[in-house]
C-alpha positions as CSV (number, residue, x, y, z in Angstrom):
1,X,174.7,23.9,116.2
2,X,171.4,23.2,114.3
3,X,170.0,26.8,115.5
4,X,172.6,28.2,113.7
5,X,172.1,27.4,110.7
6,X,170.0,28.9,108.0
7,X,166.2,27.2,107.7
8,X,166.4,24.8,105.2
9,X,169.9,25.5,103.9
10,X,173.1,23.3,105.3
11,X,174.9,26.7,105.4
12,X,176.1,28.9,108.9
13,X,174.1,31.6,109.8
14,X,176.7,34.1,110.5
15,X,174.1,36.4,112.5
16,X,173.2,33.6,114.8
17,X,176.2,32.8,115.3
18,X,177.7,36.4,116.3
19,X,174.7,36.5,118.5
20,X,175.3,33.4,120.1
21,X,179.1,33.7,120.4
22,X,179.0,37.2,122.3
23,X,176.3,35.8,124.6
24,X,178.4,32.8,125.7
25,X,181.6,35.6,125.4
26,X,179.8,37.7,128.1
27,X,178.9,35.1,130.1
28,X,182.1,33.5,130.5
29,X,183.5,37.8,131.3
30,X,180.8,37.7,133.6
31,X,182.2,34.8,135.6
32,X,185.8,36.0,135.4
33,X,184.2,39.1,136.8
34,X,182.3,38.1,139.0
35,X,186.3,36.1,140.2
36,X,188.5,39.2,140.2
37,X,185.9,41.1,141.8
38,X,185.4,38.6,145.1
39,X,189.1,38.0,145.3
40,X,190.1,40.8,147.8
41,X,187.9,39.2,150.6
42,X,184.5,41.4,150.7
43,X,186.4,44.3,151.6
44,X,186.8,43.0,155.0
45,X,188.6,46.4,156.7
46,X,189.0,45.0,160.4
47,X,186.3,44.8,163.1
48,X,185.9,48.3,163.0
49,X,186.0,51.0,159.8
50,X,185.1,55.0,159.4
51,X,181.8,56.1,158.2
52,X,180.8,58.6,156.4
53,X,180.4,61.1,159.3
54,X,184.1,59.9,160.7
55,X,182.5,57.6,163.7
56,X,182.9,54.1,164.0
57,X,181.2,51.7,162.8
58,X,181.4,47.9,163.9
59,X,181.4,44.7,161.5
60,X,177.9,43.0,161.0
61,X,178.4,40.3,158.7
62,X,178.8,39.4,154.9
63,X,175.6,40.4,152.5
64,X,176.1,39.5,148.6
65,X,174.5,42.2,146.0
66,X,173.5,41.3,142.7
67,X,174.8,44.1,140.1
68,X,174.5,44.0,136.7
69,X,177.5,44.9,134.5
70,X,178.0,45.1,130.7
71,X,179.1,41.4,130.9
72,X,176.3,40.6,132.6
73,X,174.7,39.9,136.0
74,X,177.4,39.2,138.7
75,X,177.1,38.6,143.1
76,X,179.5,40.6,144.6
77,X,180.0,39.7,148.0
78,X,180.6,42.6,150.6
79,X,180.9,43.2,154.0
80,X,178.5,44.8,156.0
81,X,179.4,47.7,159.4
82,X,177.2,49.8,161.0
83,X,177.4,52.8,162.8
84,X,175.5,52.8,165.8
85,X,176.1,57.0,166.3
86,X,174.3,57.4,162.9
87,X,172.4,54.5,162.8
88,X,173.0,53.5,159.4
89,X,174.7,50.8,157.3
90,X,178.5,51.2,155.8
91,X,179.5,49.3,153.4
92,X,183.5,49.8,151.9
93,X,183.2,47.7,148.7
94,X,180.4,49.3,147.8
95,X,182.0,53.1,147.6
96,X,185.0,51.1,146.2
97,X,183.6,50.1,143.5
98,X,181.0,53.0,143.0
99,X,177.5,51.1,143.4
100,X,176.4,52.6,146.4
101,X,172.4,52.7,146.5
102,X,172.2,51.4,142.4
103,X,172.9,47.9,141.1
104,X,174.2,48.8,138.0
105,X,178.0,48.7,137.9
106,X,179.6,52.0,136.2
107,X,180.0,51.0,132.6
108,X,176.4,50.2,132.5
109,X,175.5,53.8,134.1
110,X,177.5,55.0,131.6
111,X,175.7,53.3,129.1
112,X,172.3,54.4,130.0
113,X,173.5,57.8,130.4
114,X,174.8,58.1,126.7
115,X,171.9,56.6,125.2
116,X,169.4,58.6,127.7
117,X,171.2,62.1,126.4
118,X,171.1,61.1,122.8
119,X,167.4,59.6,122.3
120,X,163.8,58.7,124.5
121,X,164.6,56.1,126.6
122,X,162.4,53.6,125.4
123,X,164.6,53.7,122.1
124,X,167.5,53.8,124.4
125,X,166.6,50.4,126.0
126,X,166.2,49.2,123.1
127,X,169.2,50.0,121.6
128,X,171.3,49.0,124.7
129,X,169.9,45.4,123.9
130,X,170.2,45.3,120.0
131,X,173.9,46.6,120.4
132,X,175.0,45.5,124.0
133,X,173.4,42.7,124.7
134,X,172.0,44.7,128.1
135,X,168.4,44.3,128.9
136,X,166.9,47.4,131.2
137,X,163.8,48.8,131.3
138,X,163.1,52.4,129.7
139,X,162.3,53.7,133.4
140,X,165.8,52.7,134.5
141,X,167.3,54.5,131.7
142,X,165.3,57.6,132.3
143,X,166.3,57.5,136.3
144,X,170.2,56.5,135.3
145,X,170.3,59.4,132.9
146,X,169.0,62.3,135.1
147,X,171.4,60.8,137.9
148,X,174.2,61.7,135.7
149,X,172.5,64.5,134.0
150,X,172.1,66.0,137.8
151,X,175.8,65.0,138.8
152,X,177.2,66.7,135.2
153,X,175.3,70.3,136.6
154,X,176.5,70.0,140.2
155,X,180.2,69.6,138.7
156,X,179.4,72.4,136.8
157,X,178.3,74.6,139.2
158,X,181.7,73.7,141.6
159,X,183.2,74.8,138.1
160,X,181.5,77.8,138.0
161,X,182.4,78.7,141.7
162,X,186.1,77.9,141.1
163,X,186.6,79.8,137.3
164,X,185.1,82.8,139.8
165,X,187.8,82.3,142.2
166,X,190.5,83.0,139.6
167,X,188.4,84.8,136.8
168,X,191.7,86.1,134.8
169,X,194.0,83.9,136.0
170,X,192.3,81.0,133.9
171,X,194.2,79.6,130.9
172,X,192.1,78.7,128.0
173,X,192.3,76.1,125.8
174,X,193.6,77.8,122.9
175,X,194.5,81.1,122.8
176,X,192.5,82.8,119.7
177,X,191.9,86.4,118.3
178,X,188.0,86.8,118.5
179,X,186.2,84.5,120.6
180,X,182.2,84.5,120.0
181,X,179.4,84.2,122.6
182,X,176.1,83.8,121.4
183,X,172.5,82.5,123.7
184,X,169.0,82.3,123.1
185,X,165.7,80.8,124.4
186,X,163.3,77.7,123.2
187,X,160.3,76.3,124.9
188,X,160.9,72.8,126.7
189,X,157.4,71.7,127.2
190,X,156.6,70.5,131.0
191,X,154.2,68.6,133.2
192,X,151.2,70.8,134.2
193,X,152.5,71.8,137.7
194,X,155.3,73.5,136.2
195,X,153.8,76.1,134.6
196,X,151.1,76.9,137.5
197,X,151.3,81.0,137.8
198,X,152.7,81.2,134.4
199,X,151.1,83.2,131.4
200,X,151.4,81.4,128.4
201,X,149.5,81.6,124.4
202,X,147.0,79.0,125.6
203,X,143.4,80.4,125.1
204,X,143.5,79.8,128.6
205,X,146.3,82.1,129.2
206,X,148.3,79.4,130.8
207,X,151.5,78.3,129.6
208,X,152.4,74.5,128.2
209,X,156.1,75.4,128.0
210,X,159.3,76.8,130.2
211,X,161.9,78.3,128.2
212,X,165.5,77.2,128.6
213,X,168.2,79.1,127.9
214,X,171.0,78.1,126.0
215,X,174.4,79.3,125.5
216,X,178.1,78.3,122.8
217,X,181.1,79.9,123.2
218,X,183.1,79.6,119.6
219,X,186.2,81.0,118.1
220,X,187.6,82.0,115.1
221,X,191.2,82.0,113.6
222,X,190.5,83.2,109.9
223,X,188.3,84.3,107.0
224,X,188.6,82.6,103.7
225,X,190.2,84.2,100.6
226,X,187.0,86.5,99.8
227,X,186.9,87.5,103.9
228,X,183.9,85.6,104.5
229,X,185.0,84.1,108.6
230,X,185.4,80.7,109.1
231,X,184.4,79.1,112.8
232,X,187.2,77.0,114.1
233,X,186.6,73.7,113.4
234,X,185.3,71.8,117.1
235,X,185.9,74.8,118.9
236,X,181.9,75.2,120.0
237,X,180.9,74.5,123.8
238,X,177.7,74.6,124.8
239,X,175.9,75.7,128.5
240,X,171.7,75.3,129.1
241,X,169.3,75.0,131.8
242,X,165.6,76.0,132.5
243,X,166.6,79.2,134.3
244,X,166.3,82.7,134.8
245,X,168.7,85.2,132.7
246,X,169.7,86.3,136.4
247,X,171.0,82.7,136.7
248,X,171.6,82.5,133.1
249,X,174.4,85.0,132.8
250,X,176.8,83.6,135.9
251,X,176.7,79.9,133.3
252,X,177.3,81.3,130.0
253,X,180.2,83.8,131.9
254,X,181.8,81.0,133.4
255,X,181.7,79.1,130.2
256,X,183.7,82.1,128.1
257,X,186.1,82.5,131.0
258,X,187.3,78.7,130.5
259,X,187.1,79.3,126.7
260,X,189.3,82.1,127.7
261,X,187.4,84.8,127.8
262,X,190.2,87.2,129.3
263,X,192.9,86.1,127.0
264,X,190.7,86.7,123.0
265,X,192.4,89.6,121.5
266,X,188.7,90.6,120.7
267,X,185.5,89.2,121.9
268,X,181.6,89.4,120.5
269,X,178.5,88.7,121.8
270,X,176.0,87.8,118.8
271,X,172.1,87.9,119.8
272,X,168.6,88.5,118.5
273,X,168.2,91.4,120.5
274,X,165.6,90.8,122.9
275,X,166.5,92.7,125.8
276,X,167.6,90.0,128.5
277,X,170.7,88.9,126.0
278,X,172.3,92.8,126.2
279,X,171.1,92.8,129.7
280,X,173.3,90.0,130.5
281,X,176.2,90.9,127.8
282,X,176.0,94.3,129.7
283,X,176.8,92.6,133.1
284,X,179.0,90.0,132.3
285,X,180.8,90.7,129.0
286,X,180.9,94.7,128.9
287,X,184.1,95.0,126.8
288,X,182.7,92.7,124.0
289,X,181.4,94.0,120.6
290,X,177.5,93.5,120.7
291,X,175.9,92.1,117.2
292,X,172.3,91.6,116.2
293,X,171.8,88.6,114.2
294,X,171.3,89.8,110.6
295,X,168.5,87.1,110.2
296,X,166.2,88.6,113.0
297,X,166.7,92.0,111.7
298,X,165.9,91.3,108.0
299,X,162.7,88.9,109.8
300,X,161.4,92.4,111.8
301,X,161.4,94.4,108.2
302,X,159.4,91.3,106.3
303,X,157.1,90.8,109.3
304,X,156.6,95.1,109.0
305,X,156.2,94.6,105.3
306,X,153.5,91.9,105.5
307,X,151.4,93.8,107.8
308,X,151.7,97.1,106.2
309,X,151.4,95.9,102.4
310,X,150.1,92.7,103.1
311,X,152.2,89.4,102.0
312,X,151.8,89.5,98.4
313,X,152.0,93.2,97.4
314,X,154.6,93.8,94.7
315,X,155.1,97.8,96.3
316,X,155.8,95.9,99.9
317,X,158.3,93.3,98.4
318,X,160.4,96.6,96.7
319,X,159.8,98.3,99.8
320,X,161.5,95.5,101.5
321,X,164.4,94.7,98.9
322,X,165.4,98.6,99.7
323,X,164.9,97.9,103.4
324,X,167.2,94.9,103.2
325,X,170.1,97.1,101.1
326,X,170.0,99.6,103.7
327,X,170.4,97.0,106.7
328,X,172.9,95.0,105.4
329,X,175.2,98.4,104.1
330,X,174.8,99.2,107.7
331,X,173.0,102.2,107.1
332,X,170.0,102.0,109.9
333,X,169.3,105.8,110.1
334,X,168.4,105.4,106.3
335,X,166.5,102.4,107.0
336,X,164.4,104.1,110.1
337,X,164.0,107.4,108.0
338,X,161.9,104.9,105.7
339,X,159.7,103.5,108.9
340,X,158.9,106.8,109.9
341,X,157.7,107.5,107.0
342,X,155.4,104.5,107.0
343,X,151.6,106.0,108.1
344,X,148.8,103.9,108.8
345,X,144.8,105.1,109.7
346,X,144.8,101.6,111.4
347,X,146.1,101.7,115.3
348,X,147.4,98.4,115.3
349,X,149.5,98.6,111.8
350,X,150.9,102.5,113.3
351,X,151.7,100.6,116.9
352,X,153.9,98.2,115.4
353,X,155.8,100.6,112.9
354,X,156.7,102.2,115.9
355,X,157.5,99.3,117.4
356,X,159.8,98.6,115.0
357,X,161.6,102.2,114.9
358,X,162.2,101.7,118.6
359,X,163.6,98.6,117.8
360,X,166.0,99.5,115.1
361,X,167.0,102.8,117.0
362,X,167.5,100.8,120.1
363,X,170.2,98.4,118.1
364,X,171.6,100.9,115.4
365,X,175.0,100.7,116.6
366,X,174.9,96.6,116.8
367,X,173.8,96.7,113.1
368,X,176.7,98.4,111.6
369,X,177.0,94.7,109.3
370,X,179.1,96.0,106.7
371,X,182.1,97.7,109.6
372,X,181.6,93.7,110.8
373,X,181.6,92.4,107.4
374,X,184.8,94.6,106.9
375,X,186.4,93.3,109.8
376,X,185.9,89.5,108.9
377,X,183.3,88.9,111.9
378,X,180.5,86.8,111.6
379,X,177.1,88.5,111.8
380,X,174.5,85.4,112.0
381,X,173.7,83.8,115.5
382,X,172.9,79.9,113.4
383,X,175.5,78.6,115.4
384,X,173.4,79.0,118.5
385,X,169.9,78.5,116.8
386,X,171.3,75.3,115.3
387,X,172.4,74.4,119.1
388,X,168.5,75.0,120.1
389,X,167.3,72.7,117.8
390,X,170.1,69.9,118.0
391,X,169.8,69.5,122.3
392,X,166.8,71.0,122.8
393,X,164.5,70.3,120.0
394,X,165.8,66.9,118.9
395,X,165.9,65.2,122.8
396,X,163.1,67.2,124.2
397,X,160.3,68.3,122.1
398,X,159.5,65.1,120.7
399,X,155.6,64.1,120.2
400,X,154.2,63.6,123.2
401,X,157.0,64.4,125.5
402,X,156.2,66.2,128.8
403,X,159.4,67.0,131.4
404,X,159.4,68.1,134.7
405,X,162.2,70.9,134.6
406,X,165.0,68.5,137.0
407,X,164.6,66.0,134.1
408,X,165.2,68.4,131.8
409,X,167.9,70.2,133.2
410,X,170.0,66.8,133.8
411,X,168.9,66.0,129.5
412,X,170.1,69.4,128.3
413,X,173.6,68.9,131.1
414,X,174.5,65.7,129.6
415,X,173.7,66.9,125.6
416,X,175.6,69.7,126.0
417,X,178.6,67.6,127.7
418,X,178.3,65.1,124.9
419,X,178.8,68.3,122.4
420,X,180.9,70.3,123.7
421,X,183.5,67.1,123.5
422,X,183.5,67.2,127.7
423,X,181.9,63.5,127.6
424,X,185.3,61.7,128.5
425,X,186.9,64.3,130.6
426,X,183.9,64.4,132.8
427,X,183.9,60.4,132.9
428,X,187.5,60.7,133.8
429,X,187.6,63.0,136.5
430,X,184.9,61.3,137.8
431,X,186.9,58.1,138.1
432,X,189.9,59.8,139.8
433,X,187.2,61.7,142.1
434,X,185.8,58.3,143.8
């Protein structure tokens, strides 16, 4: 007991001494473990047992495989077939207990999956120790992870094949009144042979970055006493991937129709208005009520201002005060009466006034903000932007970081299961799946 005690002082050292009592704890689990786990006989089936391709194969011998589990290391002993039509090994125990081709038992690939989704991995080794008691390496956690991460989209997709089976016939959730879909893009950046063929803003013209699209399907119940609308407390879900919008817009549909898409009494699709977010609410969502995001708007007319009156003219910043009246009463044919009556001698300033005009006239009717207001809708896309930042931005644009875009699809798969609140039902459905 002398190294647990404090240096110098007769006293216990109560850290040690957890330390040292959950080490000896786990290794007395491990053993039981190791007991329960060996006591059904290797999984000895018979000379003979099915493989995977529904031949035959033949009994070999026994072959023990080390596994680590979150109680420790264990040998599990197993016995060994093989197929001579496929050539190949089969082993029962192994599928039984879900380690075939890893020797990591499943609580500890659910381990390394949770901290992989939520930090680097180096900090999520690290923390695995410090709080578990697990040593890996940060490579293993990284490989774990995307496993998962690349198992969480292929459910998804058989999700998305099956919600397209029955569309309307899906029951939500919770039935709502206005159900709210909003996406966006941010830059992941990627290993060079990503971006080969791309454009980018490099002075090279190439591009350090692929965008990745994100998606949330919310829902709203009520506005507060002064009609300002309140988002339903843990009702956001969240869809990404480093895609196309073509690919894009089958996702985010499939994630509306489960939020039940075909059941909301009214549905809106908030945006920034670049043209690949209508193009898809067009296609997918054609009923719903189409919103610009006030806060891009009101950032086109500052931008305008800067460039025509420069950034510190007090005629600009009145000019823009007006501007900002106009767009939030809704009024945008009095707002683009006062761009076209913005002249410029310079080419570049007159190209982007009309620029803007196109844009405004483009949008008019998705700006109406004080009909939204009126109705108690929300008229701000920060749910989504806040999503961008929180599992992209946080996970994947740390110093330094570089993904190739499998690794980053599986990161952004099991960050948006973790916060959409799917991280359990996944894990369970898994279990029942084996």
């Amino acid at each position: 007991m002398g190294r647990l005690l404090r240096p110098g002082q007769s006293g216990l050292d109560l850290e040690a001494s957890e330390m040292a009592v959950r080490k000896a704890m786990h290794q007395i689990g491990g053993v039981l473990l190791e007991k329960v786990i060996n006591a059904d006989g290797a999984g000895y089936g018979g000379k003979e047992t099915d493989c995977e391709q529904g031949h035959r194969a033949t009994f070999v011998d026994y072959r023990d495989k080390d596994v680590l589990t979150v109680l420790g290391p264990v040998k599990i002993e197993r016995a060994y077939y093989h197929c001579g039509d496929c050539g190949s090994g089969v082993i029962p125990k192994d599928r039984e207990l879900n380690i075939v081709g890893t020797r990591f038992s499943p609580g500890i690939r659910r381990m390394m999956g949770r901290v992989g989704g939520k930090e680097s991995f180096q900090a999520g080794r690290q923390d695995l120790e410090e709080l578990a008691g697990v040593r890996v390496t940060a490579k293993q956690v990284e490989r774990v992870a995307e496993g998962i991460g690349v198992e969480v989209e292929a459910r998804r997709v058989e999700e998305r094949q099956s919600l397209a089976a029955v569309s309307a016939q899906v029951v939500p959730l919770k039935v709502v009144p206005k159900l709210y879909i909003a996406y966006d893009g941010t830059g992941v950046p990627v290993v060079r042979r990503e971006t080969e063929g791309r454009r980018g803003k490099q002075e090279n013209g190439q591009a350090k970055t692929r965008e990745a699209k994100l998606g949330c399907v919310f829902t709203q119940t009520r506005v507060t006493e002064q009609g300002q609308p309140v988002r339903d407390e843990d009702s956001t879900s969240y869809v990404g991937a480093i895609e196309t919008a073509q690919e894009f817009g089958p996702r985010i549909y499939a994630e509306a129709v489960r939020r039940g898409l075909y059941h909301a009494k009214q549905v809106v699709v908030l945006g920034d208005g670049s043209l690949w977010i209508w193009g898809i609410a067009d296609e997918h969502f054609p009923d719903a009520l189409q919103i610009v995001d006030l806060y891009h708007a009101r950032e086109h007319l500052a931008n305008l201002a800067k460039i025509v009156y420069g950034p510190t003219h007090s005629e600009g910043k009145q000019w823009l005060a007006t501007r900002y009246q106009e767009l939030d009463g809704g009024k945008v044919e009095a707002l683009m009466g006062a761009l076209r009556r913005l002249l410029s001698r310079d080419d570049s300033v007159q190209k982007e006034i009309e620029k803007q005009i196109h844009y405004f006239q483009t949008n008019a009717e998705r700006m109406r903000y004080a009909e939204f207001r009126r109705q108690g809708l929300f008229v701000g896309s920060g749910v989504i932007e806040a999503g961008c930042k929180t599992i992209v931005g946080l996970r994947l644009k740390q110093s330094g970081m570089k993904w190739t875009v499998r690794g980053a699809n599986a990161i952004i798969a099991l960050r948006c299961l973790d916060l959409s609140g799917r991280w359990e039902e996944f894990w369970e459905n898994r279990a029942v799946g084996q």
